[in-house]
N, C-alpha and C positions, 0 to 999 in steps of 0.2 A: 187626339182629344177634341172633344166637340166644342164647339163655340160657345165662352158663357161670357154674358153679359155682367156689369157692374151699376147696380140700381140705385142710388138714392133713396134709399126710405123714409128715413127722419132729418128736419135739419133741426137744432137747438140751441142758442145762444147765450150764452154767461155775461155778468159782467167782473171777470177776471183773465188770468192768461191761463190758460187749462195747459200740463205737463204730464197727464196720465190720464186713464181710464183703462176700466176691468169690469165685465162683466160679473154678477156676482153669480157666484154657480149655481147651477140647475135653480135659475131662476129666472126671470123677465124683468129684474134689477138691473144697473150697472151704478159704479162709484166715480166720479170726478174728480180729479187730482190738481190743483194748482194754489195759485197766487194772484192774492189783491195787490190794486198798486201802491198802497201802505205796507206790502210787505209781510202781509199776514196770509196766513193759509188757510185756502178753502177746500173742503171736504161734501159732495155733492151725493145723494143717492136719488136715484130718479128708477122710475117704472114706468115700463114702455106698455102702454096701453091703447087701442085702438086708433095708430097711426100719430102717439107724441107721448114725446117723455115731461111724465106729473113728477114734479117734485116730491120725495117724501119726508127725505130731509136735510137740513143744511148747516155745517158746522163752520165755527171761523177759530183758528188757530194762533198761537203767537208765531210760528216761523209757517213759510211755505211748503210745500208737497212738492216733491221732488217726481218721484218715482212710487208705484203699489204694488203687493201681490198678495195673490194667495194660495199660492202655490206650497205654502211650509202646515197649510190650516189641515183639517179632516173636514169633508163635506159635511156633517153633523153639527161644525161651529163655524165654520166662513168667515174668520177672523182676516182682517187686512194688515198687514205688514206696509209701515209709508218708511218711505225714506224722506229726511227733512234738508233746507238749505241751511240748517245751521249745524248737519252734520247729525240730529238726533235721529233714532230708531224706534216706531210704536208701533205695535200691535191693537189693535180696534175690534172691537165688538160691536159688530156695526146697528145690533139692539139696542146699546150702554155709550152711546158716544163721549157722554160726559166725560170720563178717564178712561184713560188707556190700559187695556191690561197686562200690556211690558212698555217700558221706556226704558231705552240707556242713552246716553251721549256717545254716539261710536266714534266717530269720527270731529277731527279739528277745521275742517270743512265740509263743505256741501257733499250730500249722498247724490251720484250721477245715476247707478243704478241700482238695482234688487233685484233678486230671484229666493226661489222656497224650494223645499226638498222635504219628503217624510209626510205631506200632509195630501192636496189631493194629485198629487205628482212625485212618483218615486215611494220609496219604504223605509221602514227603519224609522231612526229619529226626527224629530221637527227641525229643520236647518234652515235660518235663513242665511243669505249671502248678500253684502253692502260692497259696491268699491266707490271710492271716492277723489275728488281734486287733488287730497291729500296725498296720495299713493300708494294707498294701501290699501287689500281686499282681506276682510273681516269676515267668521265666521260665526253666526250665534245659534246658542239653543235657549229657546225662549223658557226652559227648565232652570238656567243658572243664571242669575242677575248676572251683571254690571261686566262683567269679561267676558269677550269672543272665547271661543272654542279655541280657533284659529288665528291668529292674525300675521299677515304676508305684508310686510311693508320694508321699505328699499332699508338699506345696510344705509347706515352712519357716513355721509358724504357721497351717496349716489344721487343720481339725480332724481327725483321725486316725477314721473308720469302720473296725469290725468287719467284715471280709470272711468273710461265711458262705457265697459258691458260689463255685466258678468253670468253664467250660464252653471247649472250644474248639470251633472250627467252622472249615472251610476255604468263604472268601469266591472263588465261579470267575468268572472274567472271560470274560463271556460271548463265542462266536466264537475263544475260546485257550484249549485244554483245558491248554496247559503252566503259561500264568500264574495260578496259585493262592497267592493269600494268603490267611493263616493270619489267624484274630479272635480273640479271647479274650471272652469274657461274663465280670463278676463281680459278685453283688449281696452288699449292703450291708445292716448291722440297721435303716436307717433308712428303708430302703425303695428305693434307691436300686437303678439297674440302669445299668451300663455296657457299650457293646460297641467294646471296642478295636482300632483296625487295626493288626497289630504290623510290618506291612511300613512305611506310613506315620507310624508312632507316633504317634496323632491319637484322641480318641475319636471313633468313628464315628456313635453314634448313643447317647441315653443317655436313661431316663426316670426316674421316681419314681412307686411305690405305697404306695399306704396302712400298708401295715405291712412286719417287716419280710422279707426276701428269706430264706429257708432254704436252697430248692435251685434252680441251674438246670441245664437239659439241652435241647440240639437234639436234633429228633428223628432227625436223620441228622448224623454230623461229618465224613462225607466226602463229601459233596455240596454244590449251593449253598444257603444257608440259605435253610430252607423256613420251620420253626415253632422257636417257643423255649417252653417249658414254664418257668412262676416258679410257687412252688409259697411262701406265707408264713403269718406269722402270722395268729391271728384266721380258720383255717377257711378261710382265699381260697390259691384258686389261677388263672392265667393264662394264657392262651395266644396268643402274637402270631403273628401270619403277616407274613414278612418278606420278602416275595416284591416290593411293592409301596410304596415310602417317599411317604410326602406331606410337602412342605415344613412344614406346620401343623401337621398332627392326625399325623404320626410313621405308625409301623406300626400297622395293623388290629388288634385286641383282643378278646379274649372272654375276661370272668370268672365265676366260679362260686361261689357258697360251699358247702362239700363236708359230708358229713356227720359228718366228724369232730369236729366244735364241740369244737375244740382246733387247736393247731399243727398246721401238713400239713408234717412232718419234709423230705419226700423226694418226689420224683418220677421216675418213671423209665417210658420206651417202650421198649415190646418190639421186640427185634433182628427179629421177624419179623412184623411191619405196624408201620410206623413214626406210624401211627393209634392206635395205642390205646397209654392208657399206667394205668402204677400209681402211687397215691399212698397214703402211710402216712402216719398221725395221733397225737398225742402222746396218744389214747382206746386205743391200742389196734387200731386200727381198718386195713381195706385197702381201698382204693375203687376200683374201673374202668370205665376210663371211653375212649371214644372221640369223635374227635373228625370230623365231618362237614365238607366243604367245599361252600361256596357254589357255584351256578352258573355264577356269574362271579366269579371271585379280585379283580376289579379294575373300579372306573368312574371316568367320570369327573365331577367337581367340576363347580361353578358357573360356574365359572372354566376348564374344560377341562383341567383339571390331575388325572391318575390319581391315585387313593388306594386302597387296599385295603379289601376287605368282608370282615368275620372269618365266621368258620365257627359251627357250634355244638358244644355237647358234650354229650354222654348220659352218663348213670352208669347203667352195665352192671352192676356188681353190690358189694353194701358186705356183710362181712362183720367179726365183732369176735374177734381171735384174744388178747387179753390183757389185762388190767387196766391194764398198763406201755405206755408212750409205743414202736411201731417208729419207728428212727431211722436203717435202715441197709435197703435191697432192692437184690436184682439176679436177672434174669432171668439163666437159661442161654442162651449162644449156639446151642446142638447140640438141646438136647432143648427144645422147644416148651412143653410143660407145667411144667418144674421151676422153681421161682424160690426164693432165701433171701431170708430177714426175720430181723431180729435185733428183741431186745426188752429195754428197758433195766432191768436188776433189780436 
């Protein structure tokens, strides 16, 4: 792979602590996600124009912004889905900011993450997905007020984990392009990784790593699951090929320790090679990296029983854009080169 460069384009400064940013799609928009130090939430839209981002507009909330997406919207209405720190859930029209056009109270604490499903990522219905401090992963459809679809929270005297990711991914039944069910991924501070079949409400497949889970992402949510990216504590990040299950040894693996020698915050693959992806470090730091496949995705055991062979990974290029921890990246869908990064100050 040729040599590519990590260029600064814009720099822009708030006066809050920024916790997200999202490009708004197929546009030259992006939205800002945080919190004042009163404790209130700021909701930011800016347009990048001739080398800086012009404000368009700027909302202040009663709780903070957690986490965004738009992932559950249709390109036609680009509604954001926020997750809040006191646990609330809105959907935003980002025309109509004054009210929201869904709210529920999900959660009894702070929303860590979010993801969307059904709108411009995946099919079928609008799904968003919340996990939170509390320890539970909720699912909603912005169709039925006031109760998740779904909701995955520990049994009556277990221990309650910190839900710091969660991902969806459409699982296809091979030979029936019609029957697709929906998984949900969510890892845990403990280290823990779960992938839920929410057709059969069953874990499907679950592991534990060394430290703990920050971000996760398939690198395609509308296909069969290919690879999942765990991106954690302690400089490590992961990547399973899930193509191939073995009754013993689980999914294929490959780990890396990254040169962030710090938290790897986030992880994210580009919408245009679903190979290569970015990872942010709590140094400051951006790293990329692709990821190569084996010759053969799969062999067989001792036993005659397939298992999968992991692939490998290159780091394509590290560069250090701040003193402060990125906590927040997304590539553009349209334009190839543009990506935001947020930095936490």
């Amino acid at each position: 792979m040729d040599q590519l460069n990590i260029i600064e384009h814009i720099q822009h400064s708030v006066n809050y602590t920024l916790f997200d940013a999202k490009w708004v799609p197929s546009s030259a928009r992006c939205v800002l996600l945080g919190q004042h130090p009163r404790g209130t939430g700021a909701l930011d839209i800016f347009m990048m124009s001739k080398g800086k981002l012009n404000s368009i507009k700027s909302i202040t909330k009663p709780n903070g912004f957690k986490c965004g997406t738009f992932n559950a919207s249709p390109l036609e209405e680009r509604n954001l889905a926020t997750g809040c720190f006191d646990g609330s859930l809105f959907v935003w029209d980002l025309e109509r900011l004054e009210l929201p056009t869904y709210h529920v109270k999900g959660h009894s604490e702070i929303i860590n993450c979010i993801d969307g499903c059904g709108g411009l990522r995946g099919s079928g219905a609008p799904e968003i997905a919340t996990g939170s401090r509390d320890g539970s992963v909720k699912i909603w459809d912005t169709r039925q007020p006031d109760d998740p679809v779904v909701d995955i929270s520990p049994d009556e005297g277990q221990t309650k984990r910190d839900c710091w990711a969660v991902a969806f991914v459409v699982n296809k039944n091979e030979g029936n392009a019609v029957n697709e069910e929906r998984c949900i991924a969510a890892g845990y501070d403990n280290g823990d990784i779960k992938l839920f079949d929410l057709r059969a409400m069953r874990v499907q497949w679950e592991s534990t790593l060394p430290n703990g889970v920050c971000s996760l992402e398939f690198d395609r949510q509308d296909i069969s699951m290919n690879k999942l990216l765990a991106t954690c504590l302690e400089s490590r990040i992961h990547v399973f090929d899930l193509r191939t299950f073995h009754p013993a040894d689980g999914f294929a693996t490959v780990s890396e320790k990254t040169n962030h020698k710090s938290t790897v915050w986030i992880g994210k693959h580009s919408p245009h090679d679903r190979d290569i992806f970015m990872t942010c470090g709590g140094s400051g730091g951006l790293s990329l990296w692709k990821y190569s496949y084996p010759k053969s995705r799969s062999m067989k055991d001792d036993d005659g029983v397939l298992k999968g062979v992991p692939g490998t990974l290159t780091n394509v290029n590290n560069t250090i854009i701040s003193t402060q921890p990125i906590n927040s990246f997304d590539w553009h869908r349209d334009m190839v080169s543009n990506v935001i990064t947020l930095l936490v100050t």
